[in-house]
N, C-alpha and C positions, 0 to 999 in steps of 0.2 A: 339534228335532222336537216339535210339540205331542203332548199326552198322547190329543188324539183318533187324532190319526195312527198314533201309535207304538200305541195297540191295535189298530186295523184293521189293520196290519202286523202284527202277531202274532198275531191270528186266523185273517189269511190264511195264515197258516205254518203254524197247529196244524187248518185246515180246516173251522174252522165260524165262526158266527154271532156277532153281538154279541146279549144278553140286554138292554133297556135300560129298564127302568120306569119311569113315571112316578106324585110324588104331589105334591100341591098343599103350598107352605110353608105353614105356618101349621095345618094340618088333618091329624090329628083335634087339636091343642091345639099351641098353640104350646111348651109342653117337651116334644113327642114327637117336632119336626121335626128337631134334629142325631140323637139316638137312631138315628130310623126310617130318614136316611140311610147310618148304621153298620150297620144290621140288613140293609140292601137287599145294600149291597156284603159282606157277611157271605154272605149266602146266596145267593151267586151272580151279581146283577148289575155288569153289564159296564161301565154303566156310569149314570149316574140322570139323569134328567130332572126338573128341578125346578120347578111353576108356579109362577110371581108373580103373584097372585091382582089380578083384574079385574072392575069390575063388569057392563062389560058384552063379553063373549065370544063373541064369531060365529058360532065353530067348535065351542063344546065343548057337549056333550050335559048334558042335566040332569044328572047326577052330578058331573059338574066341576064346572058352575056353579052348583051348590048347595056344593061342596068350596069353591070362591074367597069366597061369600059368607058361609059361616062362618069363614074365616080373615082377610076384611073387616072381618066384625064383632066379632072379635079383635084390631081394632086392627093388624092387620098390613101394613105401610107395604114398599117397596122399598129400602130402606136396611137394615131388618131381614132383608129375603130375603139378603142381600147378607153381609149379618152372620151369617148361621150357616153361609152358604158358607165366610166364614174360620174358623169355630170349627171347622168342619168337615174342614177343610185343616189344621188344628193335629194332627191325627193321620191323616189319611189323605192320603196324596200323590199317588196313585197313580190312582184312580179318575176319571173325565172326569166333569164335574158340566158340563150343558147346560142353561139358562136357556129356560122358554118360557114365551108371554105375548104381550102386546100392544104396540103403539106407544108408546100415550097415556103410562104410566108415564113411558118411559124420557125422551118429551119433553118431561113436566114435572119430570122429574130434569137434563133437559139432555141429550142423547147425550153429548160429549165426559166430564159427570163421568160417567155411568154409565160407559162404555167403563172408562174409568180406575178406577173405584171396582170394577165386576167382573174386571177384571185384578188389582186386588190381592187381591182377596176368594178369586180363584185358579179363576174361572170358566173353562171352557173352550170353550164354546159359545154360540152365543145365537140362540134361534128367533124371531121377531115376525109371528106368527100374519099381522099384515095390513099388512107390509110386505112388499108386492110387488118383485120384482128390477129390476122397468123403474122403481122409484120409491128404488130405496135404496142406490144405487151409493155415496152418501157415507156413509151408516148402514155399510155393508159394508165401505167403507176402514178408517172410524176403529175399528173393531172389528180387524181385521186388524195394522195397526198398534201394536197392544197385545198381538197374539200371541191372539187370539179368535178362533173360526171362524163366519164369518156361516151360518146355516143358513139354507136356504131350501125351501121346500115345491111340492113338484109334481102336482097330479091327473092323474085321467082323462082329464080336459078339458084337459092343458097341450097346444098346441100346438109343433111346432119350433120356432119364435122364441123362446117361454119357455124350453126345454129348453137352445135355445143361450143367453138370459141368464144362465140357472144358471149352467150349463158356467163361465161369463169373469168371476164374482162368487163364488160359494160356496166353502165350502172345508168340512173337518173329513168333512159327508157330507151326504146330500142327503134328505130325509123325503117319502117319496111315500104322499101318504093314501090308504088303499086303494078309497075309495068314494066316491058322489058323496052327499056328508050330513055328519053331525058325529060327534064322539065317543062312546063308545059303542053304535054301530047295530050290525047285525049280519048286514047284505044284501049284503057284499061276494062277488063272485063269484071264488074264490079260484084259478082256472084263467088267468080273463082278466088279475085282477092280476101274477099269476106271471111271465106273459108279456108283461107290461108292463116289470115290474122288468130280465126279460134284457135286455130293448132297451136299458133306461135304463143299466146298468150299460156296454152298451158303446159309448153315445153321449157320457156323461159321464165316463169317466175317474175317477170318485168313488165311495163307497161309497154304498150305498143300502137307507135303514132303512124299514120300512115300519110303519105306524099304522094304525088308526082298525078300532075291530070285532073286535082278536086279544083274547080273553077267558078263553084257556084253553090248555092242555098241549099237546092234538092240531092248534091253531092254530098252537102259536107252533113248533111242529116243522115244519108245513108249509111256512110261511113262512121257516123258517131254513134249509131243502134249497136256496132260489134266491136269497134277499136277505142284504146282510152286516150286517144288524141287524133286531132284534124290537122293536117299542113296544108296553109293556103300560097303558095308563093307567085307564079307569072300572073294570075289574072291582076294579084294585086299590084305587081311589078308594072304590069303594062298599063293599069290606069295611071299609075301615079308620074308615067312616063310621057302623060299629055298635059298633064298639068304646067302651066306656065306661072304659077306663083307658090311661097310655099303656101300662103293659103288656102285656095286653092288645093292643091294636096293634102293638106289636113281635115278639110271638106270632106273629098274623096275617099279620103280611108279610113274616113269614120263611117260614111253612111256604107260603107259596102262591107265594114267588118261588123257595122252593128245588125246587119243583114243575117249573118253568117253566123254570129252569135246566139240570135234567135231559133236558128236553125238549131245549133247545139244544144240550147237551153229546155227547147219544146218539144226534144227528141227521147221518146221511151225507150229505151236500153234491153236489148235484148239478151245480154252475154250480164252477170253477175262483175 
C-alpha cells in the first residue's frame, strides 16, 4: 500500500480531511527547504506538496511564480528538488511528499530517469500541471510502475470523457481546481465547488483534494466537511516570501499551518 493510500484510509476511519500544503523547493532559501518540510509535517500537515520550480508556469498566480523564480535564480535544478526529498526521507517516513510542476523539467531529465530517481528520493506523488490524461498514459505507467501515483487535475470545465480518463489513469487522488483561473484567486464559489466534489467523489472512486483560492482557516474547514483533502499553497507562499531568516520562516509556517490544521481536525464531515 503506498503511503498516499494508507493515509486516505486512515482518514477515512478517524473521519475527516487530508491538511496538504504547499511550498516552492528552493524558496524562501535553499537551507530552509528540508527544515520547512519538517516544520509543515510538525504542525499538522498531512501531507506536502512540493514545487519544482519553473520558468514558465500557466497555472500559478503571481506568488508562486515569483516563489519559482527566486529559487531559479538560486540555482535550483530538479536533481536538487529531488535531493532534499531524500534527506528528507532520512527522518521522516511516514509523510506523503507529492511533486508538482511542469513537463519540460521532467523531459529534459528524461521521464524514465526522473520516475526512477523520485522513486528513490522516496517521492509519492507527482502532479505535471500540463500533462493532460488524454496525453500521458505513458507518463502515468512508468510512474506507477515504480510505486508513484500519477496525479491528475480536474476543473469546472472537465467534461465526462476527462472525468472518465482520470477514473482508468490516476491513482493516489485526484486535485480538482476549484475555479476557473490560477493560483491564488479568490472568486471561487464555494457552494457550486462543494457540489462538484460530491459528484466527483462518487464517479471516480478516488480521493478528492481540492486547490486554488483556499487562503485561510474558515476556507479550509469548509472545504474539509465535503472533499478528502485541503491544498493550501500562495497564502503560504507569500508569507514565507517576507521572511528574512530561515527562522523566521520556520516560525511562520508553523503557526499558520497549525492554524489550518485545527481547522481540519475540528471539522465534522459531512460526506461519508
Amino acid at each position: 500500500m503506498s503511503r498516499l493510500t494508507g493515509l486516505f484510509t486512515q482518514l477515512q476511519d478517524a473521519g475527516r480531511a487530508a491538511l496538504v500544503p504547499f511550498m516552492t523547493a528552493g524558496d524562501p532559501s535553499l537551507t530552509a527547504t528540508v527544515p520547512l518540510m519538517h516544520a509543515l509535517a510538525a504542525a499538522g500537515a498531512d501531507a506536502i506538496e512540493l514545487g519544482m520550480p519553473f520558468s514558465d508556469p500557466m497555472a500559478d498566480g503571481p506568488s508562486i511564480q515569483r516563489a519559482s523564480e527566486r529559487a531559479l535564480a538560486r540555482g535550483v535544478k530538479l536533481r536538487m528538488v529531488l535531493g532534499w526529498v531524500r534527506e528528507f526521507r532520512m527522518t521522516n517516513r511516514h509523510t506523503p511528499i507529492i511533486l508538482m510542476g511542469y513537463l519540460n523539467p521532467v523531459e529534459a531529465m528524461g521521464v524514465i530517469s526522473f520516475a526512477e530517481a523520485a522513486a528513490a528520493a522516496g517521492v509519492d506523488g507527482v502532479i505535471l500541471v500540463d500533462l493532460t490524461p488524454e496525453e500521458g498514459r505513458g507518463e502515468a505507467t512508468l510512474l506507477q510502475q515504480r510505486g508513484i501515483d500519477p496525479i491528475f487535475l480536474l476543473a469546472p470545465t472537465s467534461g465526462p470523457e476527462r472525468v472518465a480518463r482520470v477514473r482508468s489513469m490516476g491513482s493516489g487522488f485526484v486535485y480538482y481546481v476549484s475555479l476557473r483561473g490560477i493560483t491564488g484567486a479568490t472568486s471561487a464559489d464555494w457552494v457550486e465547488v462543494l457540489q462538484r466534489v460530491r459528484d466527483l467523489r462518487r464517479q471516480l472512486g478516488l480521493p478528492v483534494a481540492v486547490g486554488f483560492g483556499i487562503r485561510d482557516a474558515a476556507t479550509v474547514a469548509r472545504v474539509a466537511a465535503e472533499a478528502d483533502a485541503v491544498v493550501v499553497g500562495s497564502a503560504l507562499v507569500e508569507q514565507l516570501a517576507e521572511c528574512a531568516t530561515d527562522q523566521e520562516a520556520i516560525q511562520v509556517a508553523t503557526r499558520f499551518v497549525q492554524a489550518l490544521a485545527e481547522a481540519v481536525r475540528t471539522t465534522e464531515r459531512v460526506c461519508a
